[in-house]
Biopython code that builds the backbone (N, CA, C, O; Angstrom):
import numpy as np
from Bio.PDB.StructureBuilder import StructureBuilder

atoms = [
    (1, "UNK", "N", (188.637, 65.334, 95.620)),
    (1, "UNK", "CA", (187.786, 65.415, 96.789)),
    (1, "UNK", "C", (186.424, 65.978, 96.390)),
    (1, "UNK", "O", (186.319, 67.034, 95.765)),
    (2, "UNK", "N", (185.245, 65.135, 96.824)),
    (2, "UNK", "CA", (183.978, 65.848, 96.504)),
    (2, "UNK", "C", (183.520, 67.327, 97.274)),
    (2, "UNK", "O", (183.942, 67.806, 98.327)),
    (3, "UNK", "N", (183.033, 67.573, 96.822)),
    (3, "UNK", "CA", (182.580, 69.320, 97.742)),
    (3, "UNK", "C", (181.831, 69.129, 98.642)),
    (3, "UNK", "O", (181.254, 68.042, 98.667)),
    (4, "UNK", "N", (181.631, 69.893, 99.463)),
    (4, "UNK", "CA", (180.370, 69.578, 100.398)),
    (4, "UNK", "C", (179.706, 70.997, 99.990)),
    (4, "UNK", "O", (180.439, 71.815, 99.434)),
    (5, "UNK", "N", (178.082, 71.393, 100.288)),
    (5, "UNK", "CA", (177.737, 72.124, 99.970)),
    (5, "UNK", "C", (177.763, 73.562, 101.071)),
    (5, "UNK", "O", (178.017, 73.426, 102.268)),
    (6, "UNK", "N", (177.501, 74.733, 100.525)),
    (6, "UNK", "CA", (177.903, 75.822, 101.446)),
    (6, "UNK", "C", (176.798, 76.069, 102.977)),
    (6, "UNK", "O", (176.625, 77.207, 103.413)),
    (7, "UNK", "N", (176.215, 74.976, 103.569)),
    (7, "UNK", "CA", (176.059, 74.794, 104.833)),
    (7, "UNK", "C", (176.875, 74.250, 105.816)),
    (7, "UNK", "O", (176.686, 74.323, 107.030)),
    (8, "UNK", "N", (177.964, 73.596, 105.127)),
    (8, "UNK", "CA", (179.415, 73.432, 105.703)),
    (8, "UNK", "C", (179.655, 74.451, 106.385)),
    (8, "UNK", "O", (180.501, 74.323, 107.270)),
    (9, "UNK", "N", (179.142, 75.491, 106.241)),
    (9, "UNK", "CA", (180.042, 77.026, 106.540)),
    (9, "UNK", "C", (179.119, 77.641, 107.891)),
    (9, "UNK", "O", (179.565, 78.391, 108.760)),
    (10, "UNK", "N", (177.970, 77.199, 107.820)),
    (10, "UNK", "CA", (176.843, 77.775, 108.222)),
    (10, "UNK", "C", (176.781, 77.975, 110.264)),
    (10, "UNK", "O", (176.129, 78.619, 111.085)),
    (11, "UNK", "N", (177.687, 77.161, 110.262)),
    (11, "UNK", "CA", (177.976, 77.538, 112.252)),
    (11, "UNK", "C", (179.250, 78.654, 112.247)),
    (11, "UNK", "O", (179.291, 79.540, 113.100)),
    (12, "UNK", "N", (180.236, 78.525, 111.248)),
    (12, "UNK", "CA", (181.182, 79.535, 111.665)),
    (12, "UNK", "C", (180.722, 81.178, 111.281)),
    (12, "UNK", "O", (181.021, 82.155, 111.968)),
    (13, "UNK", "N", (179.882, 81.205, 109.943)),
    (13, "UNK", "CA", (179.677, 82.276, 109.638)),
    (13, "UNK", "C", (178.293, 83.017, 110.100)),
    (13, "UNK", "O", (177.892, 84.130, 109.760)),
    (14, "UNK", "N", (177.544, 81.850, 111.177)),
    (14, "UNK", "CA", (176.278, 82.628, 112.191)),
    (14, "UNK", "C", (177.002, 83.739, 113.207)),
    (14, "UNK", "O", (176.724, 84.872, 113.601)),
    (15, "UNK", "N", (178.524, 82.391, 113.493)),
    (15, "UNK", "CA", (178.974, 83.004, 115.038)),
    (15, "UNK", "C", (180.053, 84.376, 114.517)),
    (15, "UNK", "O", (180.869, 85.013, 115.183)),
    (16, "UNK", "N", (179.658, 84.499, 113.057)),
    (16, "UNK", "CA", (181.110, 85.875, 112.622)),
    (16, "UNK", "C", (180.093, 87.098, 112.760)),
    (16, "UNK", "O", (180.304, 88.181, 113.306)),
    (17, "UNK", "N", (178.582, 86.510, 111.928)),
    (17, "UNK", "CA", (177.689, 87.981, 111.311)),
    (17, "UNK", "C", (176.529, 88.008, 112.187)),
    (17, "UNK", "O", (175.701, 88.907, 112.039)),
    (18, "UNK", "N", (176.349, 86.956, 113.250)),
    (18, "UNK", "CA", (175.254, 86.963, 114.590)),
    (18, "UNK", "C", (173.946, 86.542, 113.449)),
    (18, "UNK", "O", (173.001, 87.306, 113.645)),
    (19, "UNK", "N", (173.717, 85.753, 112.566)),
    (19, "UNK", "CA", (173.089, 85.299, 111.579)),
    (19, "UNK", "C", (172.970, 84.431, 110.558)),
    (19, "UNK", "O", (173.965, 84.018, 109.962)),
    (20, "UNK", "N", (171.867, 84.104, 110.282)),
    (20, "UNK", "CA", (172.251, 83.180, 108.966)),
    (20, "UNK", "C", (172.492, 83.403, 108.025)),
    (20, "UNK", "O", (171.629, 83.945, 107.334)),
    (21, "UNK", "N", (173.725, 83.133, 107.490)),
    (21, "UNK", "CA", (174.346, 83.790, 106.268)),
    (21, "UNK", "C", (173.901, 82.628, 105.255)),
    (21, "UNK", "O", (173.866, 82.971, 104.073)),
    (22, "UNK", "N", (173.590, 81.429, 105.524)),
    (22, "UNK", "CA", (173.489, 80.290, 104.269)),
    (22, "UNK", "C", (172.153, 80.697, 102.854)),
    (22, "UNK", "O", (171.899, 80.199, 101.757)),
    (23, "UNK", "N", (171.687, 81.647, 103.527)),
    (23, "UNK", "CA", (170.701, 82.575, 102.655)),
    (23, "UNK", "C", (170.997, 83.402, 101.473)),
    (23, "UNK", "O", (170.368, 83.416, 100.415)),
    (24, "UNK", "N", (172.189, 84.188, 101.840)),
    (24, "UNK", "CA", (172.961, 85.729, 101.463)),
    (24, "UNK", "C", (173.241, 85.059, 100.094)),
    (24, "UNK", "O", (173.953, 84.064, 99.962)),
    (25, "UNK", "N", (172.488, 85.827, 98.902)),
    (25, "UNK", "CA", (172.456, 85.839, 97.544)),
    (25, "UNK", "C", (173.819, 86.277, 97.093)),
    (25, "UNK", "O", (174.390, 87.205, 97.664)),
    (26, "UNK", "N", (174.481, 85.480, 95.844)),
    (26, "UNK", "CA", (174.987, 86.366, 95.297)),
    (26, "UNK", "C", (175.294, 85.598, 93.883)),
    (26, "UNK", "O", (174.931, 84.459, 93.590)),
    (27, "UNK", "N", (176.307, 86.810, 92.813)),
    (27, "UNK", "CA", (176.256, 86.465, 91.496)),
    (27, "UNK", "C", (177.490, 86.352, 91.337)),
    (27, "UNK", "O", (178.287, 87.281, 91.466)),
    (28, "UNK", "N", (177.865, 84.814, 90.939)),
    (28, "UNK", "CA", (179.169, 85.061, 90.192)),
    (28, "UNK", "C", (179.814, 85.663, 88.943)),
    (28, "UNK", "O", (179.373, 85.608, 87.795)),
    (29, "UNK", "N", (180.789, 86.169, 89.314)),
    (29, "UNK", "CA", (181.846, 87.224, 88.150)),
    (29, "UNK", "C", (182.100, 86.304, 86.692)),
    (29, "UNK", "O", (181.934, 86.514, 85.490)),
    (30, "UNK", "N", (182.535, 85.312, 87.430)),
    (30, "UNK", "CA", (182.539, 84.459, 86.452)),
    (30, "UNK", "C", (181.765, 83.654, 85.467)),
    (30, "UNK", "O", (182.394, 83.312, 84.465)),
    (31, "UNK", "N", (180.527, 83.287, 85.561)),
    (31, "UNK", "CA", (179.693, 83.001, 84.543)),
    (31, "UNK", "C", (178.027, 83.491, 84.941)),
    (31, "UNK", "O", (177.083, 82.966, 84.351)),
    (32, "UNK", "N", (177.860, 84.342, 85.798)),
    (32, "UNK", "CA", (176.777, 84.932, 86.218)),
    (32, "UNK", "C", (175.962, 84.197, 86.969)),
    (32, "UNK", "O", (174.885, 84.651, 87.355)),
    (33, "UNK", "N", (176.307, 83.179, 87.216)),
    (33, "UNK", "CA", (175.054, 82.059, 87.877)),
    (33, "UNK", "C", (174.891, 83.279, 89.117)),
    (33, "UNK", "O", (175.786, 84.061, 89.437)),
    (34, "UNK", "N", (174.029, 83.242, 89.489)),
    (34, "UNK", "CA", (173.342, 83.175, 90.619)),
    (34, "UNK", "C", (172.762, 81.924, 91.893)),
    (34, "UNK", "O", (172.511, 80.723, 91.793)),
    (35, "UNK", "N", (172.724, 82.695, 92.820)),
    (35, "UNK", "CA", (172.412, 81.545, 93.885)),
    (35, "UNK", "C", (172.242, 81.672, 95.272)),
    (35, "UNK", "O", (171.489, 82.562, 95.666)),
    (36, "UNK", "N", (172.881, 80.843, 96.198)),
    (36, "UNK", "CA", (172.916, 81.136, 97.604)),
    (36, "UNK", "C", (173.999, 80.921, 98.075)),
    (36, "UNK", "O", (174.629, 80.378, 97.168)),
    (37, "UNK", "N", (175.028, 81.063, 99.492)),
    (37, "UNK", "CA", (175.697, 80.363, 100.005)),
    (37, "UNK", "C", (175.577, 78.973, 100.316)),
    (37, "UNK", "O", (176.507, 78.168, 100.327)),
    (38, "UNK", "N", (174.249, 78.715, 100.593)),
    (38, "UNK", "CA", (174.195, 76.846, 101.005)),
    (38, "UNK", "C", (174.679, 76.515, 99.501)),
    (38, "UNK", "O", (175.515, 75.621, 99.635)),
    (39, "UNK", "N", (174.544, 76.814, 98.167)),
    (39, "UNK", "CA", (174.363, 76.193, 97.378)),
    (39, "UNK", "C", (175.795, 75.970, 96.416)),
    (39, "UNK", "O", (175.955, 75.358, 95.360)),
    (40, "UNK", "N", (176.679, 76.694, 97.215)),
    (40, "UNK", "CA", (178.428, 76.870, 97.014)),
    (40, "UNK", "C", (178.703, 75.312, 97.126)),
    (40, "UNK", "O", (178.033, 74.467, 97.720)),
    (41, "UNK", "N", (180.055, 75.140, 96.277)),
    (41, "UNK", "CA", (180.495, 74.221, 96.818)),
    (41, "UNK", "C", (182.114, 74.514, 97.403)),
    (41, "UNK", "O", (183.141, 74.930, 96.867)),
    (42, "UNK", "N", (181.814, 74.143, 98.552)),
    (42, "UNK", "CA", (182.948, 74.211, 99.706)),
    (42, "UNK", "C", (183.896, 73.074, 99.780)),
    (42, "UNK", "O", (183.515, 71.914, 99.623)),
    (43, "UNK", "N", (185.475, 73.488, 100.084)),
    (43, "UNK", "CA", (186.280, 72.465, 100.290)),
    (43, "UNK", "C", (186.996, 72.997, 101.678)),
    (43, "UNK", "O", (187.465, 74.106, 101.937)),
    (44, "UNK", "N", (186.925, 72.039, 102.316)),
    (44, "UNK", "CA", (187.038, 72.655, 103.620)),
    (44, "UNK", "C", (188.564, 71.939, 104.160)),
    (44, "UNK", "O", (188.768, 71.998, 105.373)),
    (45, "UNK", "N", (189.788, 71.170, 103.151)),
    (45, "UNK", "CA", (190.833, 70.216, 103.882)),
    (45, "UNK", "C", (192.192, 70.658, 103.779)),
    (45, "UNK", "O", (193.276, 70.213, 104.156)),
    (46, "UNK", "N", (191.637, 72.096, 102.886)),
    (46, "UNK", "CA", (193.416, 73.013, 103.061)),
    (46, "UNK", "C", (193.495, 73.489, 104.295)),
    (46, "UNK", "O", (192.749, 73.007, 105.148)),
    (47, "UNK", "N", (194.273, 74.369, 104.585)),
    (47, "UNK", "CA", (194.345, 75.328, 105.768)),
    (47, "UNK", "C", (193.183, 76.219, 105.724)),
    (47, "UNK", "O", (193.079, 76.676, 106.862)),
    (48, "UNK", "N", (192.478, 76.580, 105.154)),
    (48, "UNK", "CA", (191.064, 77.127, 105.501)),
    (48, "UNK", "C", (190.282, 76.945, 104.619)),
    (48, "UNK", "O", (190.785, 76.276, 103.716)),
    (49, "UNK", "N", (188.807, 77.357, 104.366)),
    (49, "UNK", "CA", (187.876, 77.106, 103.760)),
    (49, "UNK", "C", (187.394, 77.876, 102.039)),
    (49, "UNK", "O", (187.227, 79.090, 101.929)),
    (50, "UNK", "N", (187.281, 77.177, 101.183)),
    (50, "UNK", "CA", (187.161, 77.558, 99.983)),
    (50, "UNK", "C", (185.806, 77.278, 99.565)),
    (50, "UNK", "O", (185.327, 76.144, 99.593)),
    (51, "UNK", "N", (185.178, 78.329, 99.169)),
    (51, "UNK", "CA", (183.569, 78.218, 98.454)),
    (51, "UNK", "C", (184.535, 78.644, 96.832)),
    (51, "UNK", "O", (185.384, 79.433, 96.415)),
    (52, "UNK", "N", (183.656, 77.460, 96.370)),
    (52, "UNK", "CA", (183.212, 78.167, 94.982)),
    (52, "UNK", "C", (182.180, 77.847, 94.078)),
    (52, "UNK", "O", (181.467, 76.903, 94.420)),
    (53, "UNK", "N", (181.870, 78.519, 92.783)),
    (53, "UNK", "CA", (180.758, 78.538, 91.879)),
    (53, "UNK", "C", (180.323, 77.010, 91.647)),
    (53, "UNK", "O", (181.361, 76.351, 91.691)),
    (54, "UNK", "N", (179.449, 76.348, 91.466)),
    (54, "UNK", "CA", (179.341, 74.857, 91.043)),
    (54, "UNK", "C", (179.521, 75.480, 89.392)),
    (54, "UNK", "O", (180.451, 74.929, 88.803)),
    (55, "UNK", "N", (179.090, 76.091, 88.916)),
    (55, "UNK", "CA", (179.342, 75.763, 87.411)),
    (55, "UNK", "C", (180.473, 76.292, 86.955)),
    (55, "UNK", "O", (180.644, 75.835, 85.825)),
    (56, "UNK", "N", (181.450, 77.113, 87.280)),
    (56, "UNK", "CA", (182.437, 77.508, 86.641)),
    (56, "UNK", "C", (183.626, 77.656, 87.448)),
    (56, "UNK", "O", (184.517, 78.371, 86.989)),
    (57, "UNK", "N", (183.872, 76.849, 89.093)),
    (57, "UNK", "CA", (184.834, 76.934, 89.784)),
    (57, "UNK", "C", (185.393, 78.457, 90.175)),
    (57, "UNK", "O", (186.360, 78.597, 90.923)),
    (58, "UNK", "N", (184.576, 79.735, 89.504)),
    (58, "UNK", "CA", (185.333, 80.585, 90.574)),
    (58, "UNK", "C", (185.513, 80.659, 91.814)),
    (58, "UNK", "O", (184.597, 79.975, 92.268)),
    (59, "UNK", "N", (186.220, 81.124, 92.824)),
    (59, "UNK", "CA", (186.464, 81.485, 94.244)),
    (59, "UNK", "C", (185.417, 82.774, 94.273)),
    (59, "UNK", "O", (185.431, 83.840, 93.658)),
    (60, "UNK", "N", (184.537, 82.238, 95.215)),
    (60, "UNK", "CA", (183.519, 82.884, 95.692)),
    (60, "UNK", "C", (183.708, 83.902, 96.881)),
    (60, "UNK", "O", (183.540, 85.120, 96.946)),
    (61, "UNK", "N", (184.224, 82.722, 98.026)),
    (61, "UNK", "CA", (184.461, 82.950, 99.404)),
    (61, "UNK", "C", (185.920, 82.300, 99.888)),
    (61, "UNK", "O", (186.329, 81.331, 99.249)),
    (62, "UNK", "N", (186.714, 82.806, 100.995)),
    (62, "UNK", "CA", (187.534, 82.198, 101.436)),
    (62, "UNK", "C", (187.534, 82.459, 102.878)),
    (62, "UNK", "O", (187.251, 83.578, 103.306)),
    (63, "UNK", "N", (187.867, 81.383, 103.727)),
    (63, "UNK", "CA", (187.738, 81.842, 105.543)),
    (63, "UNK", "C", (188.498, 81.076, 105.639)),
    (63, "UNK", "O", (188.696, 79.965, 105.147)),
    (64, "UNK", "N", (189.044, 81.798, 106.430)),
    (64, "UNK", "CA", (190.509, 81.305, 107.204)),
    (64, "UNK", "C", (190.777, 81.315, 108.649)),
    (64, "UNK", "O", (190.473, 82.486, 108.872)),
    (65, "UNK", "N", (191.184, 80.767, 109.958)),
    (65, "UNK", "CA", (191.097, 81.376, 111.394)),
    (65, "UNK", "C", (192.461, 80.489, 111.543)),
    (65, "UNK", "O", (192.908, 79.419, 111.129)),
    (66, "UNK", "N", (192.871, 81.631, 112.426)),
    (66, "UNK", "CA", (194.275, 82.229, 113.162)),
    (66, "UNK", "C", (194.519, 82.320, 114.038)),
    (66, "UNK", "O", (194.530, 83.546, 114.148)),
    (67, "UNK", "N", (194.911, 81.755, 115.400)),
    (67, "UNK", "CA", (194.812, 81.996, 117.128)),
    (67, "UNK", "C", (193.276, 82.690, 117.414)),
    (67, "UNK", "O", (193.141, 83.821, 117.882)),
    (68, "UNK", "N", (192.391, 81.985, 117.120)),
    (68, "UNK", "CA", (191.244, 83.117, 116.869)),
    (68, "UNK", "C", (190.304, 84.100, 116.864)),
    (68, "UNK", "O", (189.344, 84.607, 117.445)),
    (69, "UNK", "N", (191.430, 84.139, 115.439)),
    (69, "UNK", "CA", (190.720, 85.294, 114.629)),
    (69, "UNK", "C", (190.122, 84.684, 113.313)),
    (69, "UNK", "O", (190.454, 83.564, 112.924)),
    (70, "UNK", "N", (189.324, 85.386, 112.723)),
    (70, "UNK", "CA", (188.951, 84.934, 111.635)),
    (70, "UNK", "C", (189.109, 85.687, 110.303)),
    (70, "UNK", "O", (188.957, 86.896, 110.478)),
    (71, "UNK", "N", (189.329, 85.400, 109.210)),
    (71, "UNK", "CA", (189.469, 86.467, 108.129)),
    (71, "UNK", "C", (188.423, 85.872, 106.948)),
    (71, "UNK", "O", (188.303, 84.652, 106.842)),
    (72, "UNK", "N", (188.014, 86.367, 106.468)),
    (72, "UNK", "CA", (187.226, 85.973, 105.621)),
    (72, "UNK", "C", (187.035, 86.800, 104.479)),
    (72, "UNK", "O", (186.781, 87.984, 104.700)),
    (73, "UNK", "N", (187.114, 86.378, 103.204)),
    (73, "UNK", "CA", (187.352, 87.170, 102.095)),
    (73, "UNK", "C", (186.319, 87.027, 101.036)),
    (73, "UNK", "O", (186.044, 85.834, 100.905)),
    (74, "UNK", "N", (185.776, 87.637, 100.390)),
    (74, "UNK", "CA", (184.900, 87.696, 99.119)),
    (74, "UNK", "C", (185.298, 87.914, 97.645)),
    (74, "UNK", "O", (184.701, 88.807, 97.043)),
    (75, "UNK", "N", (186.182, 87.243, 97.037)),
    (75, "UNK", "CA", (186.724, 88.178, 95.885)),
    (75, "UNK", "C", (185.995, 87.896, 94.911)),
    (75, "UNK", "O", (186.204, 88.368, 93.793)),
    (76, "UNK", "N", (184.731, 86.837, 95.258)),
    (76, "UNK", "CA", (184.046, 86.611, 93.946)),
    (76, "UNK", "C", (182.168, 87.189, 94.009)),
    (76, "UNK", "O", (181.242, 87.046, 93.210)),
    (77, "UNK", "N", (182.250, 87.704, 95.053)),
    (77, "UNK", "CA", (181.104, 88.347, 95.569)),
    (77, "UNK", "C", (180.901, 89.396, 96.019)),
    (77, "UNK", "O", (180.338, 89.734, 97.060)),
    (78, "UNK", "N", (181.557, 90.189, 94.898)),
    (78, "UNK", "CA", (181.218, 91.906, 95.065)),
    (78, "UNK", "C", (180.124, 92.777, 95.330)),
    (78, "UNK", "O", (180.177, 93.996, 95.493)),
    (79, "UNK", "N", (179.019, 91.951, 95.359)),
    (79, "UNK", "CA", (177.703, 92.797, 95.999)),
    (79, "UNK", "C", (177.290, 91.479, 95.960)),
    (79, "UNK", "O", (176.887, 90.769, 95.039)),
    (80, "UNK", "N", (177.520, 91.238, 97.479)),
    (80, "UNK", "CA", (176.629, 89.806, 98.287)),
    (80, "UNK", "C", (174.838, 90.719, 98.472)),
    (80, "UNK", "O", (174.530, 91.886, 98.718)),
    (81, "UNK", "N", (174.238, 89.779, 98.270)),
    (81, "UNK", "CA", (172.839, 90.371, 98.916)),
    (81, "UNK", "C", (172.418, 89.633, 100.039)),
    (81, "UNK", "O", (172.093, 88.446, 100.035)),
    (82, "UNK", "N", (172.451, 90.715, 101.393)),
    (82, "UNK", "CA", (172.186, 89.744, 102.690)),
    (82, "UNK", "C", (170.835, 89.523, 102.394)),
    (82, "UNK", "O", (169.991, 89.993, 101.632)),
    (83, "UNK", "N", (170.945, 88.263, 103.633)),
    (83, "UNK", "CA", (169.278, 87.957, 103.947)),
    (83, "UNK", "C", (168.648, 89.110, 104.682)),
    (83, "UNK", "O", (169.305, 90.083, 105.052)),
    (84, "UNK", "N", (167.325, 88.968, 104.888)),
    (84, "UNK", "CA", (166.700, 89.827, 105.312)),
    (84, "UNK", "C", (166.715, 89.303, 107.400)),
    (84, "UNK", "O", (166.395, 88.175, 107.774)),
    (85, "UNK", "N", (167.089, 90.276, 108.237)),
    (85, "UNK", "CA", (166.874, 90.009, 109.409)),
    (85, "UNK", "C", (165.943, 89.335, 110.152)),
    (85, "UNK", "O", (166.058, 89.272, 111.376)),
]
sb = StructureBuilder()
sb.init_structure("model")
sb.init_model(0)
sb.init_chain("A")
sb.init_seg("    ")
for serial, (resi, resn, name, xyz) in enumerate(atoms, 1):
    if name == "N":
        sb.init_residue(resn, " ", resi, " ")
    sb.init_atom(name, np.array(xyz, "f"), 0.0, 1.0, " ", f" {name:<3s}", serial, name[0])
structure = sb.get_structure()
């Protein structure tokens, strides 16, 4: 399945953080790239949503929703840098 890029994400995660998150910098663990959320590539056809690195496939981001709720996880973005308000 091709990826779509991390603006896929960009209506659920306005209506989680009241903002645009497709901005919010961060560095992957895994081969240091740097970047943005738009610039993730997202697979969105499991049971919830998977960002990861374009160059080295780590798991960036994961969101998931539940009778809803939403959970959303970072294990590859240990110091996200938000956008500025």
């Amino acid at each position: 399945m091709e990826p779509l890029d991390g603006n896929a994400m960009a209506g659920v995660l306005r209506d989680l953080f009241g903002r645009d998150m497709t901005t919010m910098g961060y560095e992957c663990p895994g081969c240091r790239r740097t970047g943005v959320v738009a610039e993730m590539a997202v697979y969105m056809s499991g049971p919830g949503t998977v960002a990861r690195c374009r160059d080295c496939d780590t798991i960036l981001l994961m969101l998931t929703e539940r009778r809803g709720m939403y959970c959303i996880d970072l294990p590859g973005m240990p110091q996200p840098v938000l956008p500025p308000v």
